[in-house]
Backbone as JSON Lines, residues from 0, in Angstrom:
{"i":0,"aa":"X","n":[23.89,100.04,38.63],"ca":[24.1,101.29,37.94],"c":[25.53,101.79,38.13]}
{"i":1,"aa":"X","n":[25.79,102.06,39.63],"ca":[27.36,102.47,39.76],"c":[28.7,101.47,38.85]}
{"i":2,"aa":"X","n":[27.93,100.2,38.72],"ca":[28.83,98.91,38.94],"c":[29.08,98.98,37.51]}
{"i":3,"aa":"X","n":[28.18,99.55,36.42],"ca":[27.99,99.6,34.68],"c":[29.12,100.79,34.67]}
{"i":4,"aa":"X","n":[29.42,102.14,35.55],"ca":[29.98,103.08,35.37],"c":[31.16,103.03,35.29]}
{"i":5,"aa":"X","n":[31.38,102.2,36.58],"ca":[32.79,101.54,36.57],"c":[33.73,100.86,35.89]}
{"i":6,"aa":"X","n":[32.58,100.01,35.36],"ca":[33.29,98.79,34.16],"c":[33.46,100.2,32.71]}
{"i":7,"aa":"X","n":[32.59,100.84,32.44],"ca":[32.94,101.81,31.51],"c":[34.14,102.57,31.4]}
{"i":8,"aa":"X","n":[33.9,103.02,32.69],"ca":[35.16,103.26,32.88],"c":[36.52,102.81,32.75]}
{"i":9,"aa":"X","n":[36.46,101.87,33.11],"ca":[37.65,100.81,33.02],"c":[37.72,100.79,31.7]}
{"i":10,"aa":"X","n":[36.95,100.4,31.18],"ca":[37.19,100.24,29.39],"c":[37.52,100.87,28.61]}
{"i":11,"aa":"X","n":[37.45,102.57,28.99],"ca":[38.08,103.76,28.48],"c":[39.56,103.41,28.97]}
{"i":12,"aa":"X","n":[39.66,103.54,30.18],"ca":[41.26,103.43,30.76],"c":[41.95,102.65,29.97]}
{"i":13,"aa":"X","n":[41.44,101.39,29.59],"ca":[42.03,100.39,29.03],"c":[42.48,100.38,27.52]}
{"i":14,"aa":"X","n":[41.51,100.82,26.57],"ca":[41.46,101.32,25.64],"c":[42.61,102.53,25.42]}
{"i":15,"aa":"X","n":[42.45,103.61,26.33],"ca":[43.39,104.52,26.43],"c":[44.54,104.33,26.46]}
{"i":16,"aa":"X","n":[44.87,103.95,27.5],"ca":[46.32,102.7,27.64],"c":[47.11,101.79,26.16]}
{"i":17,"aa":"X","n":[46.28,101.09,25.64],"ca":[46.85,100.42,24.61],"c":[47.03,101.39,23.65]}
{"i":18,"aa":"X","n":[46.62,102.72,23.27],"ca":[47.05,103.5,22.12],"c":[47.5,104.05,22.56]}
{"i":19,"aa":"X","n":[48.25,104.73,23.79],"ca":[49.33,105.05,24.12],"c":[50.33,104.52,24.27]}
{"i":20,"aa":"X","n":[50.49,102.97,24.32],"ca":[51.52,102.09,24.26],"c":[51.72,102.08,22.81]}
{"i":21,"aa":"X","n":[50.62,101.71,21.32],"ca":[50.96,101.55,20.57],"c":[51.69,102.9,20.25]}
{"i":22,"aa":"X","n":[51.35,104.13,20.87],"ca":[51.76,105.51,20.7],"c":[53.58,104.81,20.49]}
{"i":23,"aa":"X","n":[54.27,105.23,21.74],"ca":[54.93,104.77,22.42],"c":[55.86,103.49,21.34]}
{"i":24,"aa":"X","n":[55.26,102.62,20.88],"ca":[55.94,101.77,20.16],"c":[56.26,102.33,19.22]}
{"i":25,"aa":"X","n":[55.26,102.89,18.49],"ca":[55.5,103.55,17.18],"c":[56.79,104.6,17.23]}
{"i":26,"aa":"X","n":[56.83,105.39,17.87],"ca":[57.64,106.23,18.12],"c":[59.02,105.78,18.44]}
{"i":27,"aa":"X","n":[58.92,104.82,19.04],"ca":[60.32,104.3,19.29],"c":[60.88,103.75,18.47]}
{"i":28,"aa":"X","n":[60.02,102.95,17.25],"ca":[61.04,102.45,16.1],"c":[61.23,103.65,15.36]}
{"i":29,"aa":"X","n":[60.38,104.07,15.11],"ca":[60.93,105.66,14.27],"c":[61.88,106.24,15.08]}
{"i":30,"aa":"X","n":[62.4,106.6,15.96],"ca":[63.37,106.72,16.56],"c":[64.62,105.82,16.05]}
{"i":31,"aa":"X","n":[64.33,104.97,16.14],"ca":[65.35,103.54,15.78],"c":[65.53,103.63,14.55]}
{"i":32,"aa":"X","n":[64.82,103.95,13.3],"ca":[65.37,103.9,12.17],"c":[66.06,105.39,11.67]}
{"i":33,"aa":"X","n":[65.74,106.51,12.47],"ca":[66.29,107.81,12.69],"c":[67.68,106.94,12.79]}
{"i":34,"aa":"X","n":[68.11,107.04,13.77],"ca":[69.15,106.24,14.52],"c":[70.15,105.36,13.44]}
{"i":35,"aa":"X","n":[69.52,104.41,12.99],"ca":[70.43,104.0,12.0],"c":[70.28,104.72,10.83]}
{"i":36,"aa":"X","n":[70.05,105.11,10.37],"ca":[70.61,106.26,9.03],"c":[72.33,106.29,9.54]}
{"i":37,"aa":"X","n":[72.83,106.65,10.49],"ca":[74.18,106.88,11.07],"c":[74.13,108.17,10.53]}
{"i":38,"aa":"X","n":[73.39,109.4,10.36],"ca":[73.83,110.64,10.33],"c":[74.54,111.08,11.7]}
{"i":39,"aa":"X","n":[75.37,111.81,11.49],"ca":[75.86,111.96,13.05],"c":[74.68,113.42,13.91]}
{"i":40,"aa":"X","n":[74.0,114.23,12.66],"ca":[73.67,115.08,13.23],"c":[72.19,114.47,13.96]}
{"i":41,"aa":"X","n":[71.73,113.64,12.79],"ca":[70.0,113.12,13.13],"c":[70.48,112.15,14.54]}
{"i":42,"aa":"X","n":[71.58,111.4,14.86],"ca":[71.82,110.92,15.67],"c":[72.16,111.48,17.16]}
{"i":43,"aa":"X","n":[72.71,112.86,16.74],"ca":[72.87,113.98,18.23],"c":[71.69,114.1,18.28]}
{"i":44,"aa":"X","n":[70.55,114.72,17.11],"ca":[69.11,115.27,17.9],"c":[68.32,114.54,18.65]}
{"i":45,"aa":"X","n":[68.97,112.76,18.48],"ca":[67.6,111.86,19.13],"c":[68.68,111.55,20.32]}
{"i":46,"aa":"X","n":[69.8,111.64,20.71],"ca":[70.49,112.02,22.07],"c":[69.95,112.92,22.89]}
{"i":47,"aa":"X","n":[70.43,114.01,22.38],"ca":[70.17,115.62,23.04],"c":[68.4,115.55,23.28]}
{"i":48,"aa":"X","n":[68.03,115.2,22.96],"ca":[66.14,115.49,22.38],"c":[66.25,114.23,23.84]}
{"i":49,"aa":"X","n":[66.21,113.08,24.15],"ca":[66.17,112.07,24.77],"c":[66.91,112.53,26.0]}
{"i":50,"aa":"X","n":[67.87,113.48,26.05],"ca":[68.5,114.03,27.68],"c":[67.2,115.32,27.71]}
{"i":51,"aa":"X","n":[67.0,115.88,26.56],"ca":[66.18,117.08,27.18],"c":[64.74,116.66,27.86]}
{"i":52,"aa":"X","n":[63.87,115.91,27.13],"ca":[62.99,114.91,27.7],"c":[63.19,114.54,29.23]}
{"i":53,"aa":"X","n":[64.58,113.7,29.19],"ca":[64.49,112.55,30.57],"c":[64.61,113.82,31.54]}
{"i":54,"aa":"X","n":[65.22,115.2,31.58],"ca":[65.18,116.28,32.53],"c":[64.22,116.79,33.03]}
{"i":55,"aa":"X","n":[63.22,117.1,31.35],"ca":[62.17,117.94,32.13],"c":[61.13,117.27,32.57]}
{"i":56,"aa":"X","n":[60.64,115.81,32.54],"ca":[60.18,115.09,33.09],"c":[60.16,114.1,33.89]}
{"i":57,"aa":"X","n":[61.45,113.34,34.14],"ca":[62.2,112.53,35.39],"c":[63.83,113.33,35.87]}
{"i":58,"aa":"X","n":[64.09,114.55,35.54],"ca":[64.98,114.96,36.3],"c":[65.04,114.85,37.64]}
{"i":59,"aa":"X","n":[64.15,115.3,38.23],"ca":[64.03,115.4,40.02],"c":[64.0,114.42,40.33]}
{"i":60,"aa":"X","n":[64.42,114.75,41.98],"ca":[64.15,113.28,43.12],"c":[62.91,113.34,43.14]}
{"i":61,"aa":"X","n":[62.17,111.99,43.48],"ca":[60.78,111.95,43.41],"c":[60.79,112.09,44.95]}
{"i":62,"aa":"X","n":[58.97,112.41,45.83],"ca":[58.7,113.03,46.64],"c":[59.37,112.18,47.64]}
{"i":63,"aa":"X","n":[59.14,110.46,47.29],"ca":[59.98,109.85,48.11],"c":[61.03,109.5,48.31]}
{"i":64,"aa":"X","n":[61.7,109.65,47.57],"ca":[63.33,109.75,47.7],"c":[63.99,111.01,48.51]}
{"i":65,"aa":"X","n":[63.36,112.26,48.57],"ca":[63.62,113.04,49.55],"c":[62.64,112.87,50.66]}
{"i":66,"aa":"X","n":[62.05,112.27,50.78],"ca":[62.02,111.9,52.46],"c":[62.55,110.77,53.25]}
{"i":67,"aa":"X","n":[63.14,109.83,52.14],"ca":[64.0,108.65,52.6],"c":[65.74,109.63,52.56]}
{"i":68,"aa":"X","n":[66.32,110.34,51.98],"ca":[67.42,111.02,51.99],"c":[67.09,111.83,53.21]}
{"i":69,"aa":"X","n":[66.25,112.41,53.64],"ca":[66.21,113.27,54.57],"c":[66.26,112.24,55.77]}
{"i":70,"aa":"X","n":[66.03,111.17,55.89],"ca":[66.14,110.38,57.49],"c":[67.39,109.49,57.47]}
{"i":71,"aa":"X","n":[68.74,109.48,56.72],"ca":[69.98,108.95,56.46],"c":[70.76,109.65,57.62]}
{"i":72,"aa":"X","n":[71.08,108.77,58.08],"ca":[72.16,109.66,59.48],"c":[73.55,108.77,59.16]}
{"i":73,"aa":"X","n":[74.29,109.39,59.2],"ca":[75.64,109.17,59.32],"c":[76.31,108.77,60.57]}
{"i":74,"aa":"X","n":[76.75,107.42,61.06],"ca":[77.38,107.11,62.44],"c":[78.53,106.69,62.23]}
């Protein structure tokens, strides 16, 4: 019984996973053909849009990188 829940489980995850990758693909060639148009402006928004992104979601040090920076001693 637990062992059927599990595998269900898994199969959602899995499932989930690949349409977020196809998400993910899709988006990125549309991006890419944004991109070549060579507008200069459609070309700043998928810059600027791609720094505002990488900030508010991988800006920070992750939890472990400040606890490996915090034990660096200088001799």
């Amino acid at each position: 019984m637990m062992q059927n829940r599990k595998q269900n489980y898994r199969d959602i995850m899995r499932y989930l996973y690949t349409a977020l990758n196809a998400l993910q693909l899709l988006l990125g060639y549309l991006l890419m053909l944004i991109f070549m148009t060579f507008n200069v402006w459609l070309c700043s928004a998928v810059i600027i849009g791609d720094a505002i992104g990488y900030f508010i979601f991988f800006g920070g040090p992750t939890a472990n990188q400040e606890e490996e920076d915090s034990h660096i001693t200088c001799n």
